[in-house]
C-alpha positions, 0 to 999 in steps of 0.5 A: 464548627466552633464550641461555644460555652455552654451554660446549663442553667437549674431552676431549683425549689424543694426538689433535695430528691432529685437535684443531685441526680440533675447536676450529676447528668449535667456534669457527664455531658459530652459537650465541653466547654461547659458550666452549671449553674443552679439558682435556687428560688429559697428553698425549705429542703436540703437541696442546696447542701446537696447541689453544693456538695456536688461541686455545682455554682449556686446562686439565690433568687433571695425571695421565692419568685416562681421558675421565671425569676430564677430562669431569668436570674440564671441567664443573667449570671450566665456566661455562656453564648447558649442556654440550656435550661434543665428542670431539677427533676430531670437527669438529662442523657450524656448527648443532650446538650451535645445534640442541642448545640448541634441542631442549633448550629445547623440552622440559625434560623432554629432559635430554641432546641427543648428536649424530651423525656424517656418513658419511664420516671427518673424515680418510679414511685408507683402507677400514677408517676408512671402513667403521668410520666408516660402520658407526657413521653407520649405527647412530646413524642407526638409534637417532635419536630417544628413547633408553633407558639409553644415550647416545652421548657423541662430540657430547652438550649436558646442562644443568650442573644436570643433568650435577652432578645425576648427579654427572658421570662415574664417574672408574674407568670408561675404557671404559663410562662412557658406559653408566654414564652414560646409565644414570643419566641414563636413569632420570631425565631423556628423552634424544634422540639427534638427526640435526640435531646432527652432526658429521664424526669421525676414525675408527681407521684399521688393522683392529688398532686397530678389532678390539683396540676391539670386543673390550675394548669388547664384553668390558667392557660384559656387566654393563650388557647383563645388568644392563638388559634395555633396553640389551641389547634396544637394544645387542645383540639383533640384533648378538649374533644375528649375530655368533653366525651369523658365529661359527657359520658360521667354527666349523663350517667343519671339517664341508667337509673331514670331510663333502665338499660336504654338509658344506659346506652347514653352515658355507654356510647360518650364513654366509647367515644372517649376510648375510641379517641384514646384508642392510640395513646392505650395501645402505646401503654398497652406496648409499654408495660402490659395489660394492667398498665394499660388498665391502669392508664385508662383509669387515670386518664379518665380522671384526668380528663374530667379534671381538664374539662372542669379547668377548662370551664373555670377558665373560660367562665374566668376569661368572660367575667374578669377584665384582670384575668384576662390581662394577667395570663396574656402577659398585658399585666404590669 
């Protein structure tokens, strides 16, 4: 088979932490012919010295315009036949874009290879990285193989025919348009989602940062979970059973003091539920690192399921009561 160019392209802003690690993965690829491209969204931080430093080309969005206009600028300056776009968290394996290219080449039906991440964080910074980090290496694991309508996009190699074919990323989009995106893609092209492209990612590391994420994130992406029937089934049918259990179980939580022990029974038996749901996810952390990881997870992850319920109602009251909403996260906005 033939070797086409390869261009990895990083999106960067404020990430001085973990950049230099993210080129430094990206210049040990096994993969040859390739270049690196890092396209900074005007960073505050020093992470283009240190881009610089490293030997990587660096180009500027010249105004902060999301991750979309600096992956959409990458593949403009890119001359590579393949795109591979790679967060600046995440340090990818030697073989990834070795891996990437080959499955792409083996089906040309395949218009987008993304990655997975490792279990533990590019940079452990305490129980709440590693629970949110796990908790995505458990998820991604789970949807390993043929995808519908939506892409991970941390580690992704699209063909450039293809990426200029959609006609890149909706540059108003800042928190969906991977959604977008792999909606598009979706309706066009098979996507795989493989656990031989990999890659370690430096995940939020305070319970803040994790639960402000979860909630926009959840909040912004009702319309594409009510537009494709697909994407909820994948997206949110197990996560929006649990999280209505967890939130039930918090709600109901009165009914102990009213009712004494029989109501007690209420808020017991959602919070049961809620576990029983789970149960696969705790045992996989349990495995992992131990009981108090597992205690740990089982916490964390209850907050972070009443956060995604409390998104989810914003949302959806957001959805039913503004024209412009609607519009602007289902990509109809000019």
């Amino acid at each position: 088979m033939t070797t086409p160019l390869v261009s990895v392209i990083i999106p960067n802003y404020n990430y001085g932490a973990t950049i230099g690690l993210c080129v430094e993965a990206a210049q040990r690829q096994t993969y040859q012919p390739l270049e690196i491209l890092v396209v900074d969204d005007c960073s505050t931080d020093d992470s283009v010295a240190v881009a610089r430093s490293l030997g990587a080309r660096v180009v500027s969005t010249g105004v902060n315009g999301g991750v979309a206009v600096a992956r959409n600028l990458g593949a403009a300056e890119a001359s590579g036949a393949i795109l591979v776009f790679v967060d600046s968290d995440v340090a990818m394996h030697p073989d990834a874009v070795a891996n990437a290219v080959a499955a792409l080449q083996a089906d040309p039906s395949v218009g987008v290879v993304a990655g997975t991440y490792e279990p533990e964080p590019l940079i452990v910074n305490g129980v709440v990285e590693r629970y949110r980090n796990f908790h995505q290496y458990y998820w991604l694991e789970a949807a390993a193989g043929e995808l519908h309508d939506f892409v991970p996009t941390a580690i992704m190699a699209i063909p450039a025919i293809v990426y200029a074919e959609l006609g890149g990323f909706l540059p108003h989009l800042r928190e969906t348009e991977g959604a977008d995106f792999g909606r598009r893609l979706g309706a066009r092209h098979r996507m795989l989602l493989s656990t031989t492209v990999r890659g370690k990612h430096d995940n939020d590391p305070t319970l803040r940062v994790v639960l402000r994420k979860v909630f926009h994130r959840t909040r912004l992406h009702i319309p594409f979970f009510l537009d494709r029937s697909r994407v909820a089934q994948v997206a949110t049918s197990q996560q929006s059973g649990g999280c209505l259990a967890a939130a039930l179980a918090l709600a109901t939580a009165p009914a102990a003091a009213l009712l004494g022990p029989i109501g007690a029974l209420v808020p017991l038996a959602f919070f049961t539920a809620w576990c029983l749901g789970e149960r696969r996810f705790f045992r996989a952390a349990l495995r992992h690192r131990g009981p108090g990881f597992a205690v740990a997870v089982v916490a964390l992850h209850y907050l972070v399921n009443l956060t995604t319920a409390a998104g989810i109602a914003v949302g959806l009251a957001q959805w039913a009561g503004s024209a412009r909403f609607r519009r602007l996260y289902t990509g109809l906005a000019t």
